[in-house]
N, C-alpha and C positions, 0 to 999 in steps of 0.2 A: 778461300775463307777458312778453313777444315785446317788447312795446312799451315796457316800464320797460326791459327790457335794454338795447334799440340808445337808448332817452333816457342810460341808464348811458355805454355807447360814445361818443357826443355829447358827452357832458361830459367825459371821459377825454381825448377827442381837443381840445375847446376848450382843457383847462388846459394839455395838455401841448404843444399848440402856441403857446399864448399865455408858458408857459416857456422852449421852446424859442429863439423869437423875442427875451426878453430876453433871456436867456444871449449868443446872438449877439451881438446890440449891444452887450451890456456888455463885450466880449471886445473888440472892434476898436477901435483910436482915434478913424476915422471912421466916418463912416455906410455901412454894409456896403451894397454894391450890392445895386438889388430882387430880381434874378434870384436872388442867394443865400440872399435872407430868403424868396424863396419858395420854391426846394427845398428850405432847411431848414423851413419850413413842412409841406411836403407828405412831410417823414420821421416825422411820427407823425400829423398832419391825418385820413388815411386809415383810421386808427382809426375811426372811425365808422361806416364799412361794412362792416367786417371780419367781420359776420356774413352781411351779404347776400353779398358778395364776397370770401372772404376771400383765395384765389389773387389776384385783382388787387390787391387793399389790399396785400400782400408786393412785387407788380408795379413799384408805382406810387411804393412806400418804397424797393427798392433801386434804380431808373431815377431818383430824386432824390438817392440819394447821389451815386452816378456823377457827375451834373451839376454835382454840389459840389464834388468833388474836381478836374474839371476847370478849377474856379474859384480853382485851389489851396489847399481845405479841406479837411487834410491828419485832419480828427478825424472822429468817427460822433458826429454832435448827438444832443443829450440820451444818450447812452453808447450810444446801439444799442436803446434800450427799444423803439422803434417796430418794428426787424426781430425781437426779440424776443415781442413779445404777437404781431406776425400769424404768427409761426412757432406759434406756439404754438397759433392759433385755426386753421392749415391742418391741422396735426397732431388735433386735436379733428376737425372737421369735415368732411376728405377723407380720403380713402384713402389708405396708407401710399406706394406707387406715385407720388403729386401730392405729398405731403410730401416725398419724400427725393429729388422735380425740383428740388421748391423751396429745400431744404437746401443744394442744389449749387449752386442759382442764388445763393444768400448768401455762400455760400463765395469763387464766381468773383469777387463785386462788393466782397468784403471783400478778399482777392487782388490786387485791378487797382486799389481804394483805397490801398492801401500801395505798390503797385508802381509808381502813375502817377507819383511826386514821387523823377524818375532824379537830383536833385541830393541825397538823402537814402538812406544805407545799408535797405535793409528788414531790420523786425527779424521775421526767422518764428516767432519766440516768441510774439509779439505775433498775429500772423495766427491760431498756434494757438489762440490762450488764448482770442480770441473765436470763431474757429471752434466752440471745446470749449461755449461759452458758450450759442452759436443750438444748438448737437444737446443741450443739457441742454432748452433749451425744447421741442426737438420730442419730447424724452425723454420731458419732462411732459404736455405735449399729447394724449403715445399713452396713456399711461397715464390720463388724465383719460378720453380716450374709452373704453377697454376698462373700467373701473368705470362710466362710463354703461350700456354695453350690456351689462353684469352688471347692474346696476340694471334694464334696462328687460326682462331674462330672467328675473331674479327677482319683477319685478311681472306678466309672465303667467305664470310657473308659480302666483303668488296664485290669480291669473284664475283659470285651467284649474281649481285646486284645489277655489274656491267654486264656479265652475259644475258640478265632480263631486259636489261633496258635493252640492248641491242638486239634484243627479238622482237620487243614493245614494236622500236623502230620501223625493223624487217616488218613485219606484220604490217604497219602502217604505209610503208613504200610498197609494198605489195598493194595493197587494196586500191590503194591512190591510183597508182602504175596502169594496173589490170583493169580496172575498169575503164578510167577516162581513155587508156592507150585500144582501148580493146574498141571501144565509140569512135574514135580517130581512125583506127582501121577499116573498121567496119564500114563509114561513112565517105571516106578518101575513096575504098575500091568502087560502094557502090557510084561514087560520082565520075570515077574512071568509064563505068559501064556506057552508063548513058549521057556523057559528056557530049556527045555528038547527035544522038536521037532524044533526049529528052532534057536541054539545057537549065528547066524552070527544077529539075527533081536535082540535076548534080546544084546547080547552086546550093539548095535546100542541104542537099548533103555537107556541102562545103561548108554550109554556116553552119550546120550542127558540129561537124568536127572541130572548127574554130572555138566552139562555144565549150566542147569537152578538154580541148586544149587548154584553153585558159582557165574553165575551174582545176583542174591537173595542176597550173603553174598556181593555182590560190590555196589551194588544200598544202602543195610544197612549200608553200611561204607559210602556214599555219607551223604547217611540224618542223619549220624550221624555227621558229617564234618558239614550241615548246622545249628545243633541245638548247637554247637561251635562257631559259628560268633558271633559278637559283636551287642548289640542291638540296633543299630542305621542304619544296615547296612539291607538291602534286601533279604532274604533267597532265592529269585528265581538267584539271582546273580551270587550263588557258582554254582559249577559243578553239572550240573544236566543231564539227558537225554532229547534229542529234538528228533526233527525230522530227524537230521542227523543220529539215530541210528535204525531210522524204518526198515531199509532194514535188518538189526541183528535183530529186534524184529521181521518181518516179519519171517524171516529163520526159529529163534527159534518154533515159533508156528508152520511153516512145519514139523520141525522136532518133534514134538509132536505129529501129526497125524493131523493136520487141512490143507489142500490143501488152500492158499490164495494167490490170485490174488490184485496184488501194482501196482497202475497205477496214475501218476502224470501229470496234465497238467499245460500251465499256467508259467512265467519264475520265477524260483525257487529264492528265496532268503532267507538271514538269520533274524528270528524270535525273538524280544527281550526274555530273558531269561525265563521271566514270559509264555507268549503265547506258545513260545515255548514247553515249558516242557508242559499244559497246553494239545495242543495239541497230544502228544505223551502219556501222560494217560492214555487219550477220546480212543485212539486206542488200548493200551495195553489192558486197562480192556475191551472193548468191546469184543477183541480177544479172551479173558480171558472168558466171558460169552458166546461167539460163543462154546468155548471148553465146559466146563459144562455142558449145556444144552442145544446143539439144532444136537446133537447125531453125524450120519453121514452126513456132509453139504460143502459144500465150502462156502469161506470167502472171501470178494472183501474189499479192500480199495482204497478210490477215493479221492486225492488230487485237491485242484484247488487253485491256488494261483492267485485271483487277485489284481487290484491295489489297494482295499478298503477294500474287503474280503479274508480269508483262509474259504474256504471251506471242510469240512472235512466227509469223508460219507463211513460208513463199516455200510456193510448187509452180511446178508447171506440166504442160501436156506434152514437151515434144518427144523428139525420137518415136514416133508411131510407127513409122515405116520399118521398122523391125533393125534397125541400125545402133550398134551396142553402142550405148553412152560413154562417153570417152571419160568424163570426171567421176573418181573414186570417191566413196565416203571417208575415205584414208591418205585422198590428195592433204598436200600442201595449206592448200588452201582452204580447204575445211578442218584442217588440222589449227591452223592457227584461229578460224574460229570458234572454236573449238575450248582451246586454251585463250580467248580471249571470255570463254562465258563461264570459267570456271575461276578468274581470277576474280570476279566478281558472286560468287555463288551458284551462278546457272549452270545450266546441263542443256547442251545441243546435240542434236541427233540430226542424220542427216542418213540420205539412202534414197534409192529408186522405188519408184509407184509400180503396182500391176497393172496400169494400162502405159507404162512407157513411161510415164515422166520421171520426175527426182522431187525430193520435198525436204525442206532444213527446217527448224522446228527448235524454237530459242524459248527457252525459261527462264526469267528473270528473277528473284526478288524484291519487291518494292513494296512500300509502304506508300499506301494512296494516305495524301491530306483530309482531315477528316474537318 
């Protein structure tokens, strides 16, 4: 792309110095001395670098008018287009600061053009009106660059947006995943145990797996249903799980083998979609790392709904036996909820108990109905 451009420049600068050049001659009776067909040359010639160089390409066009006018070439060849485009490509390409040196350097040489010929009145009308001329190009110049760099702000807010959403995502296949798949293991091995000595307990097992299987395939058809909405609309919106389904996410994790205790205080109410869900993560995956790694333990979840704050608080007791807890405060998975309670305002804390357990610890903002 870089390289079609300055071929673009190339050709720009060949035509319009191969015009410039006849214009000259065709103007003069005789054959214009060389020295003037070559500063009139090198008043648009320099186009061609005006991307690599474009301060000196402006340089090197008005140091050739100068030269001209000392040759009593009382005009700006080709109307000024050459101090024109590289005004315009300094303005684009540097800083405001280097343009409006170079504005001034146009100006002086436009100035001491009309001023050098003391046998002819200067007319400052004339000074002005090109003057007004090069500041409309670096007019346009500034403003070509500020739509670029709204252009190139509005293509990484794209960026930033997809790589959110595709963490949004991660985060939600994660939680999904990890838990129901974690229930399916758990339940499948114990029904392998005692398939043989205790067939009423594998059954039992078998349906609880079945049963985490298939909320697994309904939560996937949710967040499949949210990555179908229209992109204007809010993905916490759609049908998601809250808090209203703790008491079935409680059960399930019973029926997995983890004993937990669901205690609510504080008058209950409905959590905008965001928070909500939000909150029922923080407990699913915590539940979820209770299962994994902290062996044989009970599990508490402590609700508190006040008028400013949701309080949100699962511990447990295992790992007693003096066996180092395998889940980090700085895993994965508390990482993402983590960043799922701060997209929201909250602040989650997470870490190991002195009698062995672990404890997550979710702050919400909410406004209770009054």
């Amino acid at each position: 792309m870089l390289l079609r451009s300055v071929l673009v420049d190339v050709l720009l600068a060949v035509t319009l110095t191969g015009l410039t050049v006849a214009t000259l001659i065709g103007q003069r009776d005789g054959a214009p001395h060389w020295a003037v067909v070559v500063l009139a040359a090198l008043t648009v010639a320099p186009i061609a670098l005006r991307q690599r160089a474009p301060v000196l390409t402006v340089v090197v066009i008005l140091a050739a008018l100068c030269g001209l006018s000392l040759f009593s070439y009382d005009d700006l060849p080709n109307g000024g287009l050459g101090i024109l485009i590289g005004m315009f490509t300094v303005a684009t390409m540097r800083s405001r600061r280097v343009a409006g040196l170079v504005f001034l350097a146009a100006v002086a040489v436009i100035t001491f053009i009309h001023c050098v010929h003391f046998s002819e009145p200067v007319y400052w009308s004339q000074v002005a009106q090109v003057t007004l001329i090069v500041l409309g190009a670096w007019a346009l110049g500034e403003s070509t660059k500020t739509w670029s760099q709204r252009a190139e702000r509005l293509a990484a807010q794209v960026a930033r947006a997809a790589s959110d959403e595709r963490m949004r995502i991660a985060r939600e296949m994660h939680d999904i995943v990890s838990h129901h798949m974690s229930v399916v293991s758990l339940q499948s091995g114990l029904a392998e145990c005692v398939l043989d000595k205790d067939p009423d307990t594998a059954h039992t097992a078998i349906a609880a797996a079945g049963a985490a299987s298939r909320q697994a395939m309904l939560e996937l058809r949710r967040l499949l249903d949210v990555l179908r909405i229209e992109p204007d609309s809010d993905p916490d919106d759609r049908a998601q799980p809250g808090l209203a389904q703790l008491e079935e996410l409680v059960t399930s994790t019973r029926s997995a083998g983890l004993p937990v205790d669901l205690s609510v205080a504080g008058n209950v109410f409905p959590l905008p979609p965001g928070p909500d869900l939000c909150a029922y993560r923080v407990v699913q995956e915590s539940l979820t790392n209770v299962l994994k790694h902290a062996g044989p333990a009970v599990a508490k979840v402590d609700l508190d709904y006040g008028t400013r704050v949701l309080t949100v608080r699962i511990s447990d007791n295992g790992t007693r036996d003096g066996r180092p807890r395998q889940v980090s405060p700085t895993s994965y998975g508390i990482q993402g909820m983590r960043e799922r309670a701060e997209r929201y305002g909250g602040v989650l804390t997470a870490g190991h108990a002195e009698d062995g357990g672990f404890t997550v610890l979710l702050r919400l903002p909410v406004w209770a109905p009054r």
